[in-house]
C-alpha positions in Angstrom: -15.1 -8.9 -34.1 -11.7 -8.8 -35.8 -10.4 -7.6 -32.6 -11.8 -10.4 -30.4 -10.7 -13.0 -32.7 -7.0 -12.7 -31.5 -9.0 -15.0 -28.2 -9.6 -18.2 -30.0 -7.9 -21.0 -30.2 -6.8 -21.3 -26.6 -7.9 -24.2 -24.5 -11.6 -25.0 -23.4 -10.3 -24.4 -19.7 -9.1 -20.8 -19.9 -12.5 -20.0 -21.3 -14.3 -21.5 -18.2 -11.8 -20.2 -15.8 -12.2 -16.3 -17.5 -16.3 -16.6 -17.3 -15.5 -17.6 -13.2 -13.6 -14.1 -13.0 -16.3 -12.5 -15.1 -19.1 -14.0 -12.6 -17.0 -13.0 -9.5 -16.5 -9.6 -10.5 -20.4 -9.2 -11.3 -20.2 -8.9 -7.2 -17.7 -7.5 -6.2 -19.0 -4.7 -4.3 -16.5 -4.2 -0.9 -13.1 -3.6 -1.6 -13.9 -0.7 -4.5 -15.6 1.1 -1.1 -13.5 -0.2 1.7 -12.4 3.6 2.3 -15.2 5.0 2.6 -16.8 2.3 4.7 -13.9 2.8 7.0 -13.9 6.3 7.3 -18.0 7.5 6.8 -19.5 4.2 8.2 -17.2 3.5 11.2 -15.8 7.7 11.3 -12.0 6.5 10.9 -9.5 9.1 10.6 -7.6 9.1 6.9 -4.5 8.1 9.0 -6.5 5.5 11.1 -7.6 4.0 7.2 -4.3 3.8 6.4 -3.0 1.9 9.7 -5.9 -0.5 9.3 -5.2 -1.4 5.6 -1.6 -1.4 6.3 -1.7 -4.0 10.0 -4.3 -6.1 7.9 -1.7 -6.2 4.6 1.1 -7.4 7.0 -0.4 -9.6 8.6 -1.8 -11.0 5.3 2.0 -11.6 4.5 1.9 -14.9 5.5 -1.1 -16.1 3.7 0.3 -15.0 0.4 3.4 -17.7 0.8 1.2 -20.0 1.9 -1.2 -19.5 -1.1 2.0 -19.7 -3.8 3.4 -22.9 -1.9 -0.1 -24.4 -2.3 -0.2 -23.6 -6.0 2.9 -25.7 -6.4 2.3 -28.3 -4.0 -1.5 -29.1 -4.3 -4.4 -29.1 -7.2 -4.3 -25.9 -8.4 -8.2 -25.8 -8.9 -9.3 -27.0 -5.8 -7.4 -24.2 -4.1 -9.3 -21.8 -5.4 -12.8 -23.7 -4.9 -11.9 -24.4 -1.2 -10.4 -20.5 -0.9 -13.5 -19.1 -3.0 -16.1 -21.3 -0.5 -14.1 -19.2 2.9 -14.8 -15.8 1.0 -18.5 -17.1 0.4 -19.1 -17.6 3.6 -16.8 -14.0 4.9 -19.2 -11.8 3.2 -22.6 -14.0 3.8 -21.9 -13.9 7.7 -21.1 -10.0 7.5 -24.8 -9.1 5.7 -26.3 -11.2 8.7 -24.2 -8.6 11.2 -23.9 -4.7 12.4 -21.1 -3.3 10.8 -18.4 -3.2 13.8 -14.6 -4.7 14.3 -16.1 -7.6 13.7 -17.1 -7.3 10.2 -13.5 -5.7 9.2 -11.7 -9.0 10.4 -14.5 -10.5 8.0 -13.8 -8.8 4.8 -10.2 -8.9 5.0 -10.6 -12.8 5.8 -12.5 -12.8 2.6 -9.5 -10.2 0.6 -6.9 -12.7 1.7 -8.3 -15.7 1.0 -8.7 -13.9 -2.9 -5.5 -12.9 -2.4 -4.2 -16.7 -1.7 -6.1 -18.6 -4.8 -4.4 -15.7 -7.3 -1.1 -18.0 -7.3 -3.3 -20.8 -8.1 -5.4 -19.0 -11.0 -1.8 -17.3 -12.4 0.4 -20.8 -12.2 -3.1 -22.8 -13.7 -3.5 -20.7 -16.4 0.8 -21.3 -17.6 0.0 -25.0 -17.2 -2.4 -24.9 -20.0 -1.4 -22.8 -22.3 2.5 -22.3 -24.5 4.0 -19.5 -24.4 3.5 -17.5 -27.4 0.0 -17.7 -26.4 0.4 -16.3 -22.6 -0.3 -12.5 -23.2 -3.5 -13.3 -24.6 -4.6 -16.2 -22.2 -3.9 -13.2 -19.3 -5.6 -10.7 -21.2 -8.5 -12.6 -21.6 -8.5 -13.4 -17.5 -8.2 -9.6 -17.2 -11.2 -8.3 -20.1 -13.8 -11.1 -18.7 -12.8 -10.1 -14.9 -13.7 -6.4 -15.8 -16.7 -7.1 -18.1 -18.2 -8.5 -15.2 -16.8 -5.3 -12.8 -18.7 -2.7 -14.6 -21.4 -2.0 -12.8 -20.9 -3.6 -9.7 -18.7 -0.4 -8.6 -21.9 2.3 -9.3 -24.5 -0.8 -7.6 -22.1 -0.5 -4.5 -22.2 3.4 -4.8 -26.4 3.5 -4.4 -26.4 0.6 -1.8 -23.8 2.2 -0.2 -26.0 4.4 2.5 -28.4 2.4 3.3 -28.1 -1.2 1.7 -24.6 -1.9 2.5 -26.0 -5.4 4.0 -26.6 -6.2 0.7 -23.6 -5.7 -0.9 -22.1 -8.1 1.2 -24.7 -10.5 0.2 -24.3 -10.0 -3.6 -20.3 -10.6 -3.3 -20.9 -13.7 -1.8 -23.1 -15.4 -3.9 -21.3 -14.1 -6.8 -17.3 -15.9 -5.6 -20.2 -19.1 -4.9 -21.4 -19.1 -8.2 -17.7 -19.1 -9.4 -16.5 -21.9 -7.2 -19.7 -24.3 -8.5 -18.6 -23.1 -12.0 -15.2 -24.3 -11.8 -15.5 -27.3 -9.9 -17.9 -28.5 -12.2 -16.7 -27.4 -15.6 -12.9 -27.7 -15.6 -11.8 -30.9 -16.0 -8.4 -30.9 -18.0 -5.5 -29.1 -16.3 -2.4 -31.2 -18.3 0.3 -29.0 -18.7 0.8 -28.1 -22.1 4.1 -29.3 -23.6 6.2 -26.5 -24.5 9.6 -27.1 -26.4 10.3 -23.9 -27.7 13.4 -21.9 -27.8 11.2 -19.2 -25.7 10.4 -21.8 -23.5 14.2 -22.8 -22.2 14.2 -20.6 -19.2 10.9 -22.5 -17.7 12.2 -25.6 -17.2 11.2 -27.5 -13.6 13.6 -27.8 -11.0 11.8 -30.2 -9.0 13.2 -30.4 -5.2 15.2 -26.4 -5.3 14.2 -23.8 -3.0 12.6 -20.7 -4.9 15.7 -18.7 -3.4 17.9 -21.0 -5.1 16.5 -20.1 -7.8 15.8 -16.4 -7.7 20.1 -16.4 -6.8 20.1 -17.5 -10.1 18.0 -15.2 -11.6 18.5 -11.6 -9.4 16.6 -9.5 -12.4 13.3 -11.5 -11.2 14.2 -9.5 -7.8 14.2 -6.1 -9.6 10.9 -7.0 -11.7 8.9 -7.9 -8.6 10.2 -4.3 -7.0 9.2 -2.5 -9.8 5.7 -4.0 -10.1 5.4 -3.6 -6.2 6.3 -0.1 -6.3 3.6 0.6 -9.2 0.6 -1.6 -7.3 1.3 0.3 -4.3 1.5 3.4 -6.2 -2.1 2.4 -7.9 -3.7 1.6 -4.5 -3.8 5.2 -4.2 -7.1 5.4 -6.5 -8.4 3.4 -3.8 -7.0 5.3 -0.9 -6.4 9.0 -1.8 -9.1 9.5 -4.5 -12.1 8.3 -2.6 -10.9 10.6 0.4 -10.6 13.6 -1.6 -14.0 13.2 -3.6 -15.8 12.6 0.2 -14.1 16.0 1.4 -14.5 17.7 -2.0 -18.3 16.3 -3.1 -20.0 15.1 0.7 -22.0 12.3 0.4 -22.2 12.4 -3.2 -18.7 11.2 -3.2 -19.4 7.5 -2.7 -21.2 7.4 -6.0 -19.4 9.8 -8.0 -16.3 7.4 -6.8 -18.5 4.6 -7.8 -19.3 6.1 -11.3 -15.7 6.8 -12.5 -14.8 2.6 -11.1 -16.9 2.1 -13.6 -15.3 3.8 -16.1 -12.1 2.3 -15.1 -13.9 -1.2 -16.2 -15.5 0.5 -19.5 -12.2 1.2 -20.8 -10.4 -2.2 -19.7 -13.2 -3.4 -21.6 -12.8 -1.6 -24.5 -9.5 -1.3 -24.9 -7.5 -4.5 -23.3 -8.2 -6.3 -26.7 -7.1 -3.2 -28.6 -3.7 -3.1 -27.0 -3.0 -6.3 -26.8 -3.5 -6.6 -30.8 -1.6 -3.3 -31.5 1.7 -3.4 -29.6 2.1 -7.6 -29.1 5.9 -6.5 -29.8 6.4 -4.5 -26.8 8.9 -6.1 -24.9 7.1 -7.0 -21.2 9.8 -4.8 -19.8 8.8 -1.8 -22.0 5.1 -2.0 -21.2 5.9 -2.1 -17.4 7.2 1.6 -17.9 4.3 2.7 -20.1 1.9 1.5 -17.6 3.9 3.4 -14.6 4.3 6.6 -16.4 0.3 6.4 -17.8 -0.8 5.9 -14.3 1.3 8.9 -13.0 -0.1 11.1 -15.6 -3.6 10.1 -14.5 -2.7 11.0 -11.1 -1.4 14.1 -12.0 -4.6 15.5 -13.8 -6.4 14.4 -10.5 -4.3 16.3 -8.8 -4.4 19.3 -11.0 -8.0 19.7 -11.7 -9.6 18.7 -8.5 -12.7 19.7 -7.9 -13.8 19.7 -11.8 -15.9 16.4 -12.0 -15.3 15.9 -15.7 -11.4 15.9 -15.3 -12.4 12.9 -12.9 -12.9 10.7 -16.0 -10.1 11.9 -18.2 -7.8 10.8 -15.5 -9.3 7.7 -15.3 -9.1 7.1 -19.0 -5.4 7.5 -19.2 -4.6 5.7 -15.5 -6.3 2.8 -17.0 -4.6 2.4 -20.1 -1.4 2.2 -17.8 -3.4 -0.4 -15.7 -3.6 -2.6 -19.1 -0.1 -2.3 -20.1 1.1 -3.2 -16.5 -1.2 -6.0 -16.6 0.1 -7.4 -19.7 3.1 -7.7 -18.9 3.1 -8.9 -15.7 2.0 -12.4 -15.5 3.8 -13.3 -18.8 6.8 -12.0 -17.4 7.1 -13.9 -14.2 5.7 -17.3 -16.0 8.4 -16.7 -18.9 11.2 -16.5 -17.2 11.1 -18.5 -14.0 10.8 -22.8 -13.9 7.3 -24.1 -14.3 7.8 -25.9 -10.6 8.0 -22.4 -8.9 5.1 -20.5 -10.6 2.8 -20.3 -7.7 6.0 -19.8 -5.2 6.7 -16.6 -7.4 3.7 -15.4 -7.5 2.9 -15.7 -4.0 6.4 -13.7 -2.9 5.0 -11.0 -5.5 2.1 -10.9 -3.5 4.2 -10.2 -0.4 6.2 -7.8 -1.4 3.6 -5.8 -3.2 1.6 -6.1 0.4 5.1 -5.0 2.0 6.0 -2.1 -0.2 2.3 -1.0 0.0 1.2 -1.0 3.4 4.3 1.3 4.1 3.5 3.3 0.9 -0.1 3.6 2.6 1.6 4.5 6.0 3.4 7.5 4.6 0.7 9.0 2.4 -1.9 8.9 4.7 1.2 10.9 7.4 1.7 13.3 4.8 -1.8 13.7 4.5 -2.3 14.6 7.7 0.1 17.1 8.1 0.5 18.3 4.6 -3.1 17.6 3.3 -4.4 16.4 0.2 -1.7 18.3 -2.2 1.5 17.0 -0.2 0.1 13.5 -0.5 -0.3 13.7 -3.7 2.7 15.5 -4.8 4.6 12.4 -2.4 3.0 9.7 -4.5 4.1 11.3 -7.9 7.7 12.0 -6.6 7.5 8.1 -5.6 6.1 6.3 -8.5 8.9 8.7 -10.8 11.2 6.7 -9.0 9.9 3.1 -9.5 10.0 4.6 -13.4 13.3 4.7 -13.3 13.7 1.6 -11.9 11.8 0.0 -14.6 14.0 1.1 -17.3 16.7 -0.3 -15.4 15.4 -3.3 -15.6 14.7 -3.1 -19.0 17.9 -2.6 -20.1 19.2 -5.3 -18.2 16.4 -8.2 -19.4 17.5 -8.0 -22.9 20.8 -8.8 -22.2 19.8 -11.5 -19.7 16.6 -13.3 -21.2 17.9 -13.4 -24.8 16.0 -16.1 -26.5 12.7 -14.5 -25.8 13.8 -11.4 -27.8 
């Protein structure tokens, strides 16, 4: 309780807005078993997955900019009503249908349209609250969105043979009960007046061009090529991991892969509040690296004890606690140092180059594991991610010397 106290005091509206993720996440069932529905329910290759995931990610490129300049340009909470009601109606239409080409423009209509409102959620949530109080606002967003993930992951597994139809249904009536939540329930989103020394490098430049401003600030460049390089490296739990437990485990794979999901949510659970409260002195920079290197290690004990269920969850454990330092630090980052008028521009180019950097990350891991197999593919993605490590302690070197007042 002690721990959890470190949440009040923020404003009614973040509450409501972290109870919509927690409700949403309660069904998210698709995109935790989009491998395997692509490779046991419509017999893709591993290579084939990768080229559909990676043609659907570019062409989702678009939609991303489109969904920062509306966070910036337009109500902030209707966005994600209107984007949330196109998702509803995504996954209700696919229960209603065969699975077939059809239904994978459907979901990935319903991803990017998720994908769109995050701007929206990311630049709302820096309008009402100051900035001392960011990292916990975020890690509030992130506990309630995986309170509500934890067993959705192992439903998905069971339903997964035979009641996929149902998953569908459950996602959609989950992002509709979020959308009636929000609409209804927010009502205040007044900036909150910030005049803090911290708060210097966030002032609006109404009427300049986001790459006016990113000249001005070319570490903001580096950041979002750091964070890229470690989502696309973390899209291999989605990618690599399900593959292997499939070719290692059969049909029990599905739910095994479903099981340890779960876990991933157990922990965020457990322990987002923890390390929030025990390293709140971490620079954003310095957690950035933690949460690469974690993440790698996780990988790495997959890798090494494959086949050896229990090692499964150890590897989870650690991967996750990397997930929770990358998490904190990434949204106060970008909202910290970058004008209040651009936050949904800036998160929407994130959004683009992590789709970018991944789809050809996913590209070359599922080539390597064709010709190499699981091992090369794996040993490719640890080689990879040690370089977007390095990279990250460039860049946090360099952001102490550049972003001085909020040291």
């Amino acid at each position: 309780m002690n721990i959890l106290s470190l949440y009040k005091g923020l404003r009614r509206e973040n509450y409501i807005l972290c109870f919509g993720r927690l409700v949403t996440a309660m069904g998210a069932m698709i995109w935790p078993m989009l491998t395997l529905i692509l490779s046991q329910k419509m017999g893709m290759s591993a290579e084939h997955v990768a080229w559909v995931m990676a043609a659907v990610g570019i062409l989702s490129l678009p939609a991303n900019m489109i969904g920062g300049r509306m966070a910036d340009c337009f109500n902030k909470k209707m966005n994600i009503v209107y984007l949330d009601m196109v998702s509803v109606i995504c996954y209700v239409i696919c229960a209603a249908i065969p699975l077939s080409a059809v239904s994978i423009v459907l979901m990935f209509t319903a991803a990017t349209c998720q994908n769109m409102e995050n701007p929206s959620y990311n630049a709302l949530i820096a309008d009402i609250t100051a900035t001392d109080d960011r990292e916990r606002a975020y890690s509030l967003q992130y506990l309630c969105g995986n309170l509500g993930f934890v067993m959705s992951p192992t439903i998905a597994g069971f339903l997964f043979r035979n009641y996929l139809w149902l998953a569908f249904l459950i996602s959609g009536l989950a992002i509709g009960s979020s959308a009636v939540l929000i609409y209804t329930l927010v009502k205040d989103v007044t900036p909150e007046k910030d005049v803090s020394k911290k708060a210097v490098y966030q002032t609006e430049r109404r009427g300049e061009s986001l790459w006016m401003v990113l000249k001005e600030n070319k570490l903001i460049i580096l950041y979002i090529l750091a964070i890229s390089g470690y989502y696309a490296t973390y899209q291999m739990y989605n990618y690599l991991m399900p593959l292997d437990l499939a070719r290692l485990h059969g049909d029990s794979g599905a739910v095994i892969f479903g099981s340890i999901t779960s876990v991933n949510c157990v922990v965020v659970v457990v322990f987002t509040p923890l390390i929030t409260k025990m390293f709140p002195r971490l620079s954003e920079p310095v957690k950035t690296i933690l949460g690469q290197a974690l993440l790698l290690v996780g990988f790495a004990i997959f890798l090494l004890f494959s086949g050896q269920i229990p090692f499964y969850y150890m590897a989870m454990i650690i991967l996750t606690w990397g997930e929770i330092f990358n998490m904190l630090a990434e949204s106060p980052y970008l909202t910290k140092r970058m004008p209040a008028s651009h936050r949904g521009r800036i998160s929407g180019l994130t959004e683009v180059v992590r789709t970018g950097i991944t789809s050809g990350y996913q590209l070359l891991i599922g080539f390597v594991y064709k010709v190499g197999a699981s091992a090369a593919a794996w040993m490719a993605v640890l080689m990879i991610g040690g370089g977007f490590v390095l990279l990250a302690a460039v860049l946090a070197v360099k952001d102490r010397r550049i972003y001085r007042n909020l040291y």
